[in-house]
KEKE-3310 file (N, C-alpha, C; in steps of 0.2 Angstrom, whole numbers, plus 5000, padded with zeros to 4 digits):
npx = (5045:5046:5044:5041:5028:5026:5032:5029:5015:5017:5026:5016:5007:5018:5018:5001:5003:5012:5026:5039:5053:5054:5046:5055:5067:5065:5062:5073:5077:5070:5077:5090:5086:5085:5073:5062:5052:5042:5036:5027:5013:4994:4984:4970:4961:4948:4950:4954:4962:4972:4977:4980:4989:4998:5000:5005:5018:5027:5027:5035:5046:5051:5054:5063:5074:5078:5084:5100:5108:5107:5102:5096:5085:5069:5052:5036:5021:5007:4996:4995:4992:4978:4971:4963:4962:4959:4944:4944:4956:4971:4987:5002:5010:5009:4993:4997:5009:5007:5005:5019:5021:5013:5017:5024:5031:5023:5024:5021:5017:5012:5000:4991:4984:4976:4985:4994:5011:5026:5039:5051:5048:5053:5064:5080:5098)
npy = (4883:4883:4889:4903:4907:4900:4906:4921:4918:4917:4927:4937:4932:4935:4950:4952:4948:4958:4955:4961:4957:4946:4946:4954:4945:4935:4944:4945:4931:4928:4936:4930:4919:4920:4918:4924:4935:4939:4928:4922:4919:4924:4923:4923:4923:4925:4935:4951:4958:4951:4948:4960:4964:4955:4957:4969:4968:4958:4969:4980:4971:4971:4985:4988:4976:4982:4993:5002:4995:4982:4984:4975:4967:4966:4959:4964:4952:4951:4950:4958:4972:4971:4971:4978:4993:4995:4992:4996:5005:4999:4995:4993:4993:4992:4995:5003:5009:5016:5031:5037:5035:5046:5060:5056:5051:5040:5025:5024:5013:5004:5013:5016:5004:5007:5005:5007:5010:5013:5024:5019:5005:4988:4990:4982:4981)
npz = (5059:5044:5031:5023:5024:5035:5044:5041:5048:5062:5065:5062:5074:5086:5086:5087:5100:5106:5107:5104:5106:5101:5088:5082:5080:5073:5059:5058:5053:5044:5035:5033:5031:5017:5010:4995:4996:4987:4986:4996:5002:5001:5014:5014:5024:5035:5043:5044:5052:5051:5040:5034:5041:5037:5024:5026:5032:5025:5014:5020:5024:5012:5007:5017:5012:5002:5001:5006:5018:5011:4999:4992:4978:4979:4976:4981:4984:4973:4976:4989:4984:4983:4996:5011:5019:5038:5046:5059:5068:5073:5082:5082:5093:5113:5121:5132:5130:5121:5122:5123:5110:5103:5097:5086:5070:5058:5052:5033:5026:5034:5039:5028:5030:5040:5050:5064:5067:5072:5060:5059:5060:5063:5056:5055:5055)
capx = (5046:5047:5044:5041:5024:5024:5036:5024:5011:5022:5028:5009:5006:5021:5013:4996:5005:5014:5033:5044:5059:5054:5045:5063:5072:5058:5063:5081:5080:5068:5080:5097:5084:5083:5067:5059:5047:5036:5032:5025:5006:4989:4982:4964:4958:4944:4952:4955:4968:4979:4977:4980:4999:5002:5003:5010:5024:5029:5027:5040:5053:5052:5056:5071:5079:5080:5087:5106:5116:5106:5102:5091:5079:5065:5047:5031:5017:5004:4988:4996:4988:4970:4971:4960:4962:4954:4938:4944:4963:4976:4994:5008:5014:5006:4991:5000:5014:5004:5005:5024:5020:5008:5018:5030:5028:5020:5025:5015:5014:5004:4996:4988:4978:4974:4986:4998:5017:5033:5040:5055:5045:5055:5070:5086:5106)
capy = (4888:4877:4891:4911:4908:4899:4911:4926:4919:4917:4935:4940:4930:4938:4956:4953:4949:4963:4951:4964:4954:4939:4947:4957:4939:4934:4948:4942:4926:4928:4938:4927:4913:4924:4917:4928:4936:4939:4920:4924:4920:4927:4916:4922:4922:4930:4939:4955:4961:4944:4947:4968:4962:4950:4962:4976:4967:4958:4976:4982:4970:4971:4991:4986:4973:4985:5000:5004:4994:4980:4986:4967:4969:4960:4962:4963:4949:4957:4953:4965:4976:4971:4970:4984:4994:4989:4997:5000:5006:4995:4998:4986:4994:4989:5000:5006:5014:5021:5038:5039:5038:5052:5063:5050:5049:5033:5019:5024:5005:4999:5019:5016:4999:5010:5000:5011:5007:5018:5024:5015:5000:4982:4991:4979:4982)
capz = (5054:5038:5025:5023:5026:5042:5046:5043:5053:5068:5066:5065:5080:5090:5085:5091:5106:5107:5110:5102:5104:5097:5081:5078:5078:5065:5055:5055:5053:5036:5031:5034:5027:5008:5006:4991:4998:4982:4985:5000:4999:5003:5019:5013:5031:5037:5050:5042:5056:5050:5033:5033:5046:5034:5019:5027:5035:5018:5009:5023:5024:5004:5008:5019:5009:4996:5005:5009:5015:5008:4991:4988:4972:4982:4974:4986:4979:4969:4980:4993:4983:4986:5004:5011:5027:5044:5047:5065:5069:5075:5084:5085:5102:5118:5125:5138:5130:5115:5122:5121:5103:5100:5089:5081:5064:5057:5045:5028:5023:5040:5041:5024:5029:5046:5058:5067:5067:5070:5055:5056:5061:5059:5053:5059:5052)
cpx = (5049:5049:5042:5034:5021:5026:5032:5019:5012:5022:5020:5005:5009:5018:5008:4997:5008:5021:5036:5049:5059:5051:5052:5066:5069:5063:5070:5080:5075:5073:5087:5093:5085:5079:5066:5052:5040:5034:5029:5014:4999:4985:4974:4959:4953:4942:4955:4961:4973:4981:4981:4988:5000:5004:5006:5017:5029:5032:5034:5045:5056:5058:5062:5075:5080:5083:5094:5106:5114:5105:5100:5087:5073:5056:5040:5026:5012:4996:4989:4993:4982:4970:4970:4964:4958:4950:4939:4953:4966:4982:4996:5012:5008:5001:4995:5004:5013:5008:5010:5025:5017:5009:5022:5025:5027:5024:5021:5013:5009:4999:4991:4982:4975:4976:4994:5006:5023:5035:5047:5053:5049:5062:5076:5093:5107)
cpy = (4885:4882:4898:4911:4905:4905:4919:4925:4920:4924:4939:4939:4936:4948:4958:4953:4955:4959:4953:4959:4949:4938:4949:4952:4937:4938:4947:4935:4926:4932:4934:4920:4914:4919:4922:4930:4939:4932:4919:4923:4923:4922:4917:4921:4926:4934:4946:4960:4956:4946:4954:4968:4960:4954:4968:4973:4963:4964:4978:4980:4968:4979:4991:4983:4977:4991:4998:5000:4985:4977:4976:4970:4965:4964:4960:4957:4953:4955:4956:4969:4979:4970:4978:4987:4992:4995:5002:5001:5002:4998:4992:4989:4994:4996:5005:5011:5018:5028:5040:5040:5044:5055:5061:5050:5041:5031:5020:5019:5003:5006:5016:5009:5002:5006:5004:5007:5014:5018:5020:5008:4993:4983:4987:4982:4975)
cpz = (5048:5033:5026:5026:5033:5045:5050:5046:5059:5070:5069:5074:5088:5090:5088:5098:5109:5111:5104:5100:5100:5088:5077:5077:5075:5059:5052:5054:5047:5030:5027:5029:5018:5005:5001:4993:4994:4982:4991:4999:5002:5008:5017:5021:5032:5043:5045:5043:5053:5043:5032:5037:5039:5028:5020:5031:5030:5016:5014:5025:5016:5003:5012:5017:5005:4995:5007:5016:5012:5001:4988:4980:4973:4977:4980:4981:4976:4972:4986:4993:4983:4995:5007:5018:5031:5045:5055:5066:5076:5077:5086:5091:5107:5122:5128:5137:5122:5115:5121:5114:5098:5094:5087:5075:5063:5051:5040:5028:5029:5039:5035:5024:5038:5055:5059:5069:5067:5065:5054:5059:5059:5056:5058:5053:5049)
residu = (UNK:UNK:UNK:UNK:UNK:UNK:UNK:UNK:UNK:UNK:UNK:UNK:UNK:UNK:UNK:UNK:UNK:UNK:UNK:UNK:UNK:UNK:UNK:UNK:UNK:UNK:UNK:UNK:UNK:UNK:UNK:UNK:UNK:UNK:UNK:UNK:UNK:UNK:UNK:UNK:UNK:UNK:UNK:UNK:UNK:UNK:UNK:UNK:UNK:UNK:UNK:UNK:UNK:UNK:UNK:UNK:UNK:UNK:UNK:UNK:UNK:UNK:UNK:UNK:UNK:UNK:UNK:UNK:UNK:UNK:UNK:UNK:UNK:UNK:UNK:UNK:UNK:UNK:UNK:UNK:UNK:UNK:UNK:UNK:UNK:UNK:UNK:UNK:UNK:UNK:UNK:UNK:UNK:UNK:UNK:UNK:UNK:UNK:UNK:UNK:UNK:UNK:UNK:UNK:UNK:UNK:UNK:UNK:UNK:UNK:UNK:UNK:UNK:UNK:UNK:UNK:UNK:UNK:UNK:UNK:UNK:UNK:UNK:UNK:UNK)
# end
């Protein structure tokens, strides 16, 4: 973990796996890192689930830094934007315990590229 973008790969990595804890200790440690997540880059892959994590998990720890009780001024990059949704719907919680989610509300930022996430998804103190 050299740089924000290895970083976010790793995190992706721990996602498709469904290893909770070890994405949330990601999530803190890019923060304690205060990389700039607007230099965050587009990996151009053509995996379209890697690509569609990797914008929406930038986009939402953009939306956390920038919330009470951190009040950061972080900005997302700007090819975020072109990054579609997935043709087929995706969840970062493990089959098995889907159901317990049913009527939870969702995360707009993953919902919007069609990949399901608790709304307060990624949220740490």
């Amino acid at each position: 973990m050299e740089n924000l973008d290895s970083t976010l790969d790793l995190m992706i990595d721990k996602v498709l796996a469904y290893d909770e804890i070890a994405f949330l200790d990601l999530v803190q440690f890019v923060w304690r890192r205060g990389w700039a997540l607007e230099t965050a880059t587009d990996e151009q892959t053509t995996d379209p689930l890697r690509r569609a994590l990797r914008a929406c998990l930038v986009e939402r720890m953009v939306e956390i830094w920038n919330a009470p009780p951190k009040n950061a001024s972080e900005k997302a990059p700007t090819w975020c934007v072109d990054v579609p949704a997935l043709q087929e719907r995706f969840s970062v919680i493990k089959p098995e315990d889907q159901s317990f989610w049913d009527n939870e509300p969702e995360n707009k930022i993953f919902a919007k590229r069609n990949i399901f996430a608790p709304k307060e998804f990624m949220f740490f103190l």
